[in-house]
C-alpha positions as CSV (number, residue, x, y, z in Angstrom):
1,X,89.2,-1.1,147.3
2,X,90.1,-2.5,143.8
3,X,91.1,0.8,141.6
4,X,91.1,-1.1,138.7
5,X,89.4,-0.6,135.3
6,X,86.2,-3.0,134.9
7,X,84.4,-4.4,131.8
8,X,81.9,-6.2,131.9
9,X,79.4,-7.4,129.0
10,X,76.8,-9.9,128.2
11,X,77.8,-13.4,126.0
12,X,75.7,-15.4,124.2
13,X,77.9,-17.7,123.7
14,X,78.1,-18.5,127.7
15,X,74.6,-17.3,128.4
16,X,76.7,-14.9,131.4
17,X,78.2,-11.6,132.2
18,X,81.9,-11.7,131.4
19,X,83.6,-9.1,133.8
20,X,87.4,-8.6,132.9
21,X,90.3,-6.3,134.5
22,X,92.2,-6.1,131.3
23,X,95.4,-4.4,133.1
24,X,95.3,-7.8,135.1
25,X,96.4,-10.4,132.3
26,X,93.9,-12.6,131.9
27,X,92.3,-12.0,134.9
28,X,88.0,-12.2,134.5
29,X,84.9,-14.1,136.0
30,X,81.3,-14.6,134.4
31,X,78.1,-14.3,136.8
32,X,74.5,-14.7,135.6
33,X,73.7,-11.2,136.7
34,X,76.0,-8.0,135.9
35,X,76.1,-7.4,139.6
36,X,77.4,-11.0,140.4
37,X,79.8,-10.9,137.5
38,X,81.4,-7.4,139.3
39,X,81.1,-9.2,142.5
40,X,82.7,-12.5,141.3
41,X,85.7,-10.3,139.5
42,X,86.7,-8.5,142.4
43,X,87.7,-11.7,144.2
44,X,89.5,-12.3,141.5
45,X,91.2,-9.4,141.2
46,X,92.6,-10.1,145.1
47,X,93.3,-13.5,143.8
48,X,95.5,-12.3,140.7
49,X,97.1,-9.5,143.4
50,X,98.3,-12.3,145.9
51,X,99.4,-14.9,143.4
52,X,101.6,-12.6,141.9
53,X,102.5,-11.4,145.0
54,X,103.3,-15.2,146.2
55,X,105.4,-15.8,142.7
56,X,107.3,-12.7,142.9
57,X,105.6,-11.2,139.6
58,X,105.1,-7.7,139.2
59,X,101.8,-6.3,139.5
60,X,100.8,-3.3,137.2
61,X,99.5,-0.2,138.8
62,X,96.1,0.7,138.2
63,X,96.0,3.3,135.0
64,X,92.1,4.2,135.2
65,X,90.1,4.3,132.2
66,X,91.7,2.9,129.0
67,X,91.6,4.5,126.1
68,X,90.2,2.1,124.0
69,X,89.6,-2.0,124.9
């Protein structure tokens, strides 16, 4: 289960949902619903988690909600 803070909002500029994990380092995905962006984002989050596993990189542990973003 990803415990990993979420944001997602609408852009105009890409007519999508943009979901970000913003402890993950540029880890995001778009959808063209807010439930396929979350969907679409949690893969990536495993994604990010395994590549940085695979590279030897060190992978932040979840804070929770952020104070500001």
């Amino acid at each position: 289960m990803n415990k990993y803070e979420i944001i997602i909002f609408w852009s105009d500029e890409d007519k999508a949902f943009i979901a970000e994990a913003p402890e993950l380092s540029g880890c995001m995905a778009d959808g063209k619903t807010y439930q396929e962006a979350l969907s679409n984002v949690e893969v990536i989050i495993q994604e990010w988690i395994e590549t940085a596993k695979e590279l030897g990189r060190p992978i932040p542990c979840p804070k929770g909600r952020l104070t500001f973003a």
